[in-house]
DRENLUM-236130 format. One record per atom (N, C-alpha, C): residue in one letter; x, y, z. Coordinates in steps of 0.001 Angstrom, whole numbers, plus 500000, padded with zeros to 6 digits. Layout:
BEGIN
AXYZ/...
END
This chain:
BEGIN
X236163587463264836/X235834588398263768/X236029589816264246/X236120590795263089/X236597591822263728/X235438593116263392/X235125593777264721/X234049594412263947/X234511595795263930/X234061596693262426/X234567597969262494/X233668598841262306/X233771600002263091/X232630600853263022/X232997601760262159/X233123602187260938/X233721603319260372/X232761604966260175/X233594606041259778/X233029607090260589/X231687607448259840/X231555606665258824/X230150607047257909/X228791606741259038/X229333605603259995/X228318605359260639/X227826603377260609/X228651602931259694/X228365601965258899/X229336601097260250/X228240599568259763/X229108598884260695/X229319597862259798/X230794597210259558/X231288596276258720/X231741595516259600/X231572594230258942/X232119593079259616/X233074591907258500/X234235591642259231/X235139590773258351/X235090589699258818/X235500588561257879/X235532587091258196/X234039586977259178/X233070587240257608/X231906586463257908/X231694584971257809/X231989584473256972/X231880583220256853/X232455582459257966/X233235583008258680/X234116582203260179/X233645582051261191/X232060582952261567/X231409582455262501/X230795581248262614/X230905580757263976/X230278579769264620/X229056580094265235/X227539580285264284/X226101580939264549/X226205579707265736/X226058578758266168/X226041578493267561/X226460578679268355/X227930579153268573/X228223579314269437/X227931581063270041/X227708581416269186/X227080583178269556/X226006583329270613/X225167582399269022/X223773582124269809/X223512581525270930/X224553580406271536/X224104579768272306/X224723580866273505/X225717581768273579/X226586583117274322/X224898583767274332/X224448583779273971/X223541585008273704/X222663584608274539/X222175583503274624/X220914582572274978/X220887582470276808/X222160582125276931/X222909581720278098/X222929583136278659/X223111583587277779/X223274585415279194/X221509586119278973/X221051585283278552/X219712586015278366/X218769586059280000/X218193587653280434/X217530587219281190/X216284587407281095/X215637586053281179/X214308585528280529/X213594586472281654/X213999586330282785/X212745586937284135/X212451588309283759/X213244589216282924/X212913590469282543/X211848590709282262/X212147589760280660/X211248589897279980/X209732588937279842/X209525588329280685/X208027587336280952/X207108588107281176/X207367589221282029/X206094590115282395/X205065590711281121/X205986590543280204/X205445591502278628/X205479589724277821/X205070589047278162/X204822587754276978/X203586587225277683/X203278586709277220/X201273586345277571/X201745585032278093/X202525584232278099/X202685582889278708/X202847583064280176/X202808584243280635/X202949584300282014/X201402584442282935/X200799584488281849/X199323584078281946/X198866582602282799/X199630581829281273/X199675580698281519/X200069580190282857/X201590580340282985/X202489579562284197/X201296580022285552/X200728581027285724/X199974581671286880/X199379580193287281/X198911579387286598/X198788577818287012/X199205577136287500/X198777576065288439/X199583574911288751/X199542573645288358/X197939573624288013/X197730572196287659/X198015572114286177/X198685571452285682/X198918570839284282/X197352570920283122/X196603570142283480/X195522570503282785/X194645572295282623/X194898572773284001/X194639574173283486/X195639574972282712/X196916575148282546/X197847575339281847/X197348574936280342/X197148573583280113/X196779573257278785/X195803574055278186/X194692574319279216/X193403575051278155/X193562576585278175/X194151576984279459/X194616578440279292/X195567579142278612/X196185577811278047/X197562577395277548/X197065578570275734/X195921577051275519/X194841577394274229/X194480578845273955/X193126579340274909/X193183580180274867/X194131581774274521/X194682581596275589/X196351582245275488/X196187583125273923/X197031582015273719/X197950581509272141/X196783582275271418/X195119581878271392/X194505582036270158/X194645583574269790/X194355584349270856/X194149585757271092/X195529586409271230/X196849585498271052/X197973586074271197/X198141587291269956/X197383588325269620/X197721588671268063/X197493590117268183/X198414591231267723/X198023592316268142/X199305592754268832/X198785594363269826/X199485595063270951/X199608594312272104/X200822594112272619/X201510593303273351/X200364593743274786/X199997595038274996/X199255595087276203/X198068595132275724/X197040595344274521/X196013594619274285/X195441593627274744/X196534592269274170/X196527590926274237/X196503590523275854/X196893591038276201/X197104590780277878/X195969591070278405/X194993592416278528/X193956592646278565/X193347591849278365/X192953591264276844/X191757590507276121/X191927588911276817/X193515589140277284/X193661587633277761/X193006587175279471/X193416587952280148/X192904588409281630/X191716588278281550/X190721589010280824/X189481588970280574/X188996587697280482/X189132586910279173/X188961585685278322/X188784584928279950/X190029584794280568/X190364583800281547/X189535584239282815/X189301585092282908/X188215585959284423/X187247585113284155/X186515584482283112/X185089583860282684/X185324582303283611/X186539581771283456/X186745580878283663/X187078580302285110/X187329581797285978/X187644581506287312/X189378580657287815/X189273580089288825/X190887579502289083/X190905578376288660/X190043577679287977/X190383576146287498/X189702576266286158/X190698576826284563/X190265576784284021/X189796575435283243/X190201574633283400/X189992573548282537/X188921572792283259/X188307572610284685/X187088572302285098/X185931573483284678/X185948574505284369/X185421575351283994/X184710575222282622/X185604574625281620/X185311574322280349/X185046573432280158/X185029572107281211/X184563571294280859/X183006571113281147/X182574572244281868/X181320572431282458/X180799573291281557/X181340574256280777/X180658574717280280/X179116574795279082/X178244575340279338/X176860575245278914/X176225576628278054/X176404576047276340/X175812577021275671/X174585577908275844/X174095577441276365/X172654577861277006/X172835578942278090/X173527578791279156/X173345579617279879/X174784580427279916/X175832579876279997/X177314580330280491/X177197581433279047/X177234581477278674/X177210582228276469/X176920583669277185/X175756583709277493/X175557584611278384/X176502585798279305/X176958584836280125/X178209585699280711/X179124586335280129/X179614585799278647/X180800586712278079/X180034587534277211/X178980588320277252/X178396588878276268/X179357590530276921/X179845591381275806/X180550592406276290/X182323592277276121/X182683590899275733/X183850590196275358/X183932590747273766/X185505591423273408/X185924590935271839/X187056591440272528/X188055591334271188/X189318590995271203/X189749591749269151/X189561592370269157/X190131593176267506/X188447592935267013/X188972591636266036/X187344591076265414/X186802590070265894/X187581589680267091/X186499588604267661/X186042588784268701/X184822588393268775/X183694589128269647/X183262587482270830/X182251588171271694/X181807587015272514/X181405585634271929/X180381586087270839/X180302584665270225/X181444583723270197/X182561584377269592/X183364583471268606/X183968583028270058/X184059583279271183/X184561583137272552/X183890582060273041/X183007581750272694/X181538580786273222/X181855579734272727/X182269580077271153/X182455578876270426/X183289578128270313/X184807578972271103/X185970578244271111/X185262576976272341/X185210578059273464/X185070577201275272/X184560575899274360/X183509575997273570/X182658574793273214/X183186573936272840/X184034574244271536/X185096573611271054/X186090572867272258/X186742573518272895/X187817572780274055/X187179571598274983/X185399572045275139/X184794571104276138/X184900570221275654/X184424569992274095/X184088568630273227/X185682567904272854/X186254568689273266/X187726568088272614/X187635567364274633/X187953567826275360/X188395567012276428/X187579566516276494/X185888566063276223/X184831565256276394/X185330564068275599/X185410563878274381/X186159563244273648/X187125562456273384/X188847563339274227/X189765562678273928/X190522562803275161/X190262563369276157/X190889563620277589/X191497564949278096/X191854565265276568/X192584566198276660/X193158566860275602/X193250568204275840/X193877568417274376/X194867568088273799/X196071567784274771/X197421566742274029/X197074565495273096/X195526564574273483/X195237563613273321/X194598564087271471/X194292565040272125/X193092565370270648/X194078565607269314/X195327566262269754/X196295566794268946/X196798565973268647/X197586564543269213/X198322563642269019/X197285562644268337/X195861563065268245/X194876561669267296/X195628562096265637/X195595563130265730/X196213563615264235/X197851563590263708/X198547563560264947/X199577563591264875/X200327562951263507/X201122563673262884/X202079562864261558/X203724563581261410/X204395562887260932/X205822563444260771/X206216564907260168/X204452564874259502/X204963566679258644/X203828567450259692/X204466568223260468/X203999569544261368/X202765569934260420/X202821569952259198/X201700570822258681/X200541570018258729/X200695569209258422/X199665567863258528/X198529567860260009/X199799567619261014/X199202567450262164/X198570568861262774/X198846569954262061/X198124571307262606/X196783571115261674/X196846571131260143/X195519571181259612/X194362569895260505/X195228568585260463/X193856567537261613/X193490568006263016/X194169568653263767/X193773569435264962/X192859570466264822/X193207571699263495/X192321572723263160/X191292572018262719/X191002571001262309/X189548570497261349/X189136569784262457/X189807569225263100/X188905568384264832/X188205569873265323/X188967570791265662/X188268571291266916/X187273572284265971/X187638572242264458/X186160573507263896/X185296571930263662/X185490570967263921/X184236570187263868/X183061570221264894/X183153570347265881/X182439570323266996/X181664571815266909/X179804570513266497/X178804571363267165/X178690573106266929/X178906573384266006/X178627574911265903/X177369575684265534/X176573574806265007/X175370574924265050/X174422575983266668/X175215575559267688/X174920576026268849/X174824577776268445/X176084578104267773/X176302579542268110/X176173580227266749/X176087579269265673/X176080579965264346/X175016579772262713/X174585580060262647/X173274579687261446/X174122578740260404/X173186577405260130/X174217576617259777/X174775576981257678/X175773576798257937/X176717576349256906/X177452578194257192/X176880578937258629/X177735580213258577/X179444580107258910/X179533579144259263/X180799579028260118/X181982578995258823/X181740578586257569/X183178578074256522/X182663579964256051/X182087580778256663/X181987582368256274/X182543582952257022/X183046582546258584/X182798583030259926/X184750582958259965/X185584583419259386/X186834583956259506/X187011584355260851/X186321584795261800/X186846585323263180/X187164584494264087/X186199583360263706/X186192581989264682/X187279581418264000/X187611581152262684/X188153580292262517/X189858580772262446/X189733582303262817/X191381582917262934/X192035582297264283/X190704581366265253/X191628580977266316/X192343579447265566/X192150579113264741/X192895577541264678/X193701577752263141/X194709578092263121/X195217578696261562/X195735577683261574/X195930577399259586/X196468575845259396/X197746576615258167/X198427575560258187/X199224576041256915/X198537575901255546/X197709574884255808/X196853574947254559/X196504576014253481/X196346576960254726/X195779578211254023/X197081579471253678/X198142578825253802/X199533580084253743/X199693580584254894/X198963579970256146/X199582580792257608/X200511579893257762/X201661581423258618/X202830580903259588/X202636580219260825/X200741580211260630/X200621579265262470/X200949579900263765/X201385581136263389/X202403581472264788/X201658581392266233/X200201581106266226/X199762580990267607/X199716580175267855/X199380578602267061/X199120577656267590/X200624577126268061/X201711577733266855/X202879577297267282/X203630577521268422/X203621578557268842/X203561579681269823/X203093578336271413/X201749577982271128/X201010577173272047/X201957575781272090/X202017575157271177/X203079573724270859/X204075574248272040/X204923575301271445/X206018575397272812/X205999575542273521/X204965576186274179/X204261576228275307/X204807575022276526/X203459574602275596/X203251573044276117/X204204571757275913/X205174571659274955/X205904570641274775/X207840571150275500/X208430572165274909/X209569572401275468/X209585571991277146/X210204571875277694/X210615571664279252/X210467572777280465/X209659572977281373/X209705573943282251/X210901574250282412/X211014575637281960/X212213576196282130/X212415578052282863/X210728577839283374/X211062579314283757/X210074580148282276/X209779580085281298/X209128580355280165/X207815579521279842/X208566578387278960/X208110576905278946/X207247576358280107/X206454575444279352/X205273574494280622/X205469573355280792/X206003572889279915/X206648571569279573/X205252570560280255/X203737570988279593/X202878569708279854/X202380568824279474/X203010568668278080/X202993567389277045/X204004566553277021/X203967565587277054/X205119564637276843/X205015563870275483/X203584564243274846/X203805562942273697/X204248563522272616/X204921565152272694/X205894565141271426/X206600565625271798/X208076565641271237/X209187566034271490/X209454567360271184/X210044568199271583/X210763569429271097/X211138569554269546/X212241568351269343/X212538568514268301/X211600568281266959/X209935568702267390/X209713568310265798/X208378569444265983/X208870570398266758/X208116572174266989/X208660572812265881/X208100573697265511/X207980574775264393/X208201575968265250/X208924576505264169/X209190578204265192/X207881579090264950/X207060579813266053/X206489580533266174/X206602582128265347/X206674582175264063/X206793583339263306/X206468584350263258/X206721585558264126/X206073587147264283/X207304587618263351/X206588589030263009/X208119589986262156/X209095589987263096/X209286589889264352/X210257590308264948/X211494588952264358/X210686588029264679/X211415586528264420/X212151586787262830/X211121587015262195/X211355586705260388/X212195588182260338/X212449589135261102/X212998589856260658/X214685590033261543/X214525589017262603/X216130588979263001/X216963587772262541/X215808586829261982/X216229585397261156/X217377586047259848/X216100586856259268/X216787587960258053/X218212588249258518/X218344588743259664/X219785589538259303/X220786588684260005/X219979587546260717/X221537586646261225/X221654585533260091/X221086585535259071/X221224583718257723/X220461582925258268/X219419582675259081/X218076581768259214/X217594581426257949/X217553582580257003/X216581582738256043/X217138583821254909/X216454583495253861/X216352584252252552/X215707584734252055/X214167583762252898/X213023584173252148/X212695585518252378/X211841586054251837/X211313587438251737/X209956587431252536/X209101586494252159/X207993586345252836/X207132585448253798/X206860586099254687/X206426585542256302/X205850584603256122/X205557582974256097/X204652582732255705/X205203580986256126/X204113579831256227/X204381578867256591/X206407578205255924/X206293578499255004/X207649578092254038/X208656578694255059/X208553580115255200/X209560580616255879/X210073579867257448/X209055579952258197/X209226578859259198/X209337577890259262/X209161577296258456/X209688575649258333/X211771575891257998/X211622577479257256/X213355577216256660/X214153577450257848/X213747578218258965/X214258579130260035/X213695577816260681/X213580577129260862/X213267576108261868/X214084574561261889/X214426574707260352/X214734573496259557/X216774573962260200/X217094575042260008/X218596575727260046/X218681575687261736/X217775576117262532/X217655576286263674/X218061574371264210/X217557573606263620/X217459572072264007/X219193571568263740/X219829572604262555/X220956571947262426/X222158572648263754/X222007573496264616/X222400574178265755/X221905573406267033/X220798572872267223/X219894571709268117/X219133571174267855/X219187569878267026/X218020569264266981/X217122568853267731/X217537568399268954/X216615568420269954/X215840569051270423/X216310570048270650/X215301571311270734/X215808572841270227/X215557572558269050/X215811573956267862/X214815575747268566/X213873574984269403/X213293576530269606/X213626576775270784/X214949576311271453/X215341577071272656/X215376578590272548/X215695579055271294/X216584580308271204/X215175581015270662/X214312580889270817/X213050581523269796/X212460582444271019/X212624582559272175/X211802583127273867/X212902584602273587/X214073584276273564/X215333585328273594/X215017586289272004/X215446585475270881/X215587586216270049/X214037587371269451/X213060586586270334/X211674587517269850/X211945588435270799/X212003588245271455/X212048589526272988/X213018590724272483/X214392590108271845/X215145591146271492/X214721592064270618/X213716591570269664/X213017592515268588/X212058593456269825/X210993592628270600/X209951592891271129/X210343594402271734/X211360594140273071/X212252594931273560/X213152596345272284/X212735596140271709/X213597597782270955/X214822597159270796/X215923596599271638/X216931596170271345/X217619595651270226/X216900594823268901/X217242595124267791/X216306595735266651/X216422597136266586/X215444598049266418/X215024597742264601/X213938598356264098/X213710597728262502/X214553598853261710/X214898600208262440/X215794600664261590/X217104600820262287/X218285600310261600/X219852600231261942/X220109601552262670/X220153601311264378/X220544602805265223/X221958602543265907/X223051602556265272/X224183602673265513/X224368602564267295/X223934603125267920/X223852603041269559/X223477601921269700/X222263601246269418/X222026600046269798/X223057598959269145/X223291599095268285/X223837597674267093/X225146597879267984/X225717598645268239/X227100598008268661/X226931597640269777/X225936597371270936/X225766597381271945/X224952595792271886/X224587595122270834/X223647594536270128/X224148592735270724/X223845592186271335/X225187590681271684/X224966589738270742/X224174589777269722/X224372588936268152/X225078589847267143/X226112590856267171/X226128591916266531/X227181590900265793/X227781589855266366/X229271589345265636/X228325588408264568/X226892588620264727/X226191587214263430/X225227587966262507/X225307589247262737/X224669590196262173/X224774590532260697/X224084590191259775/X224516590155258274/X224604591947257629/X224077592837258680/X223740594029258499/X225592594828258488/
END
């Protein structure tokens, strides 16, 4: 394809329809360097682990609080995990409303405060008390439609025991607690828990933790921030207009026909490129021609 910069400033592109969006993407993917950019993604939180089971719950954590200023989140995340010491997942499984609650008093994160922090740990203990583990707890619900199996995971882990931390029937009021387990149910894009799925299921790859085995790649949902829904927008992912569970399922569903196996290879690269300034929200001629999806660029 041929790209022309003409002197208005405008960048046109001919013989759109002739691209091969995989093979760009997969050019793009392949020259991507992931080590750059890990230092600024909260999963590097995570990998700081070795054992598989601490990965999983720090994994959790992580993800819930992933929301916000990129160095916020990192903060609130460091913190979160300081409570927990070097073995988070023996940590939580020990944990004791009674006394440990205590220690994070002085903890929030935007609108969620120590409580709602108390109430997760609680939540994660009763899930590995329970089912072994959180892969185990997730896969009790498990079904062929992604949305399904996120709302039975979100309703397992707001089941457990809240009474401990909240005056009862406060919790279906208590939005702060329950912003850590978003379901599509409610019109969320999920993007943290989804965010967490890849985490944990894609293949150590340097990003990835690859510490689930009982689901496959290919049946992850893309993790939806504007950066995503807004470079989906200008390469044909998508049409939709609005962010929202539908949209990720369409950008996920198009993404599967490029790899089904594992459709969210390209989801670590293409957020970073938003994250990074590199494809900026308003069209800056310096960058775009400099841009290495510029040949799939609908702009």
């Amino acid at each position: 394809m041929d790209i022309i910069v003409k002197e208005t400033g405008d960048i046109e592109q001919s013989g759109r329809n002739s691209l091969d969006l995989k093979y760009h993407l997969d050019a793009f993917i392949d020259g991507f360097r992931k080590e750059l950019h890990i230092e600024n993604d909260p999963v590097r939180l995570v990998r700081r682990y070795d054992d598989p089971r601490d990965r999983e719950v720090a994994g959790l954590i992580t993800s819930a609080l992933a929301y916000g200023n990129v160095k916020i989140i990192l903060n609130s995340v460091e913190r979160a995990l300081s409570f927990l010491g070097e073995h988070p997942a023996a940590a939580v499984a020990a944990f004791d409303p009674r006394t440990d609650a205590k220690r994070l008093r002085g903890f929030y994160h935007r609108f969620n405060t120590s409580r709602d922090l108390a109430a997760f740990f609680w939540m994660i203990r009763r899930a590995l008390e329970d089912h072994g583990s959180i892969e185990n707890a997730f896969l009790n619900g498990l079904n062929d439609e992604p949305a399904v199996s996120m709302d039975r995971f979100s309703a397992l882990m707001l089941g457990f025991g809240h009474e401990r931390f909240y005056p009862k029937g406060e919790l279906s009021r208590r939005a702060a607690v329950r912003f850590f387990l978003p379901t599509p149910r409610d019109g969320s894009a999920c993007k943290r828990m989804n965010l967490y799925l890849r985490w944990m299921v894609r293949p150590d790859d340097g990003v990835d933790c690859g510490v689930w085995t009982g689901v496959t790649p290919g049946r992850l949902v893309i993790p939806l921030d504007t950066h995503i829904a807004r470079i989906s927008s200008y390469i044909g992912l998508t049409d939709r207009k609005s962010p929202g569970w539908a949209m990720a399922i369409d950008i996920t569903r198009q993404l599967q026909e490029l790899d089904a196996a594992d459709p969210l290879r390209y989801d670590f690269a293409l957020c970073h490129l938003g994250i990074a300034g590199d494809c900026p929200r308003k069209r800056d001629l310096r960058k775009c021609v400099k841009c290495p999806i510029l040949p799939i660029c609908r702009l």
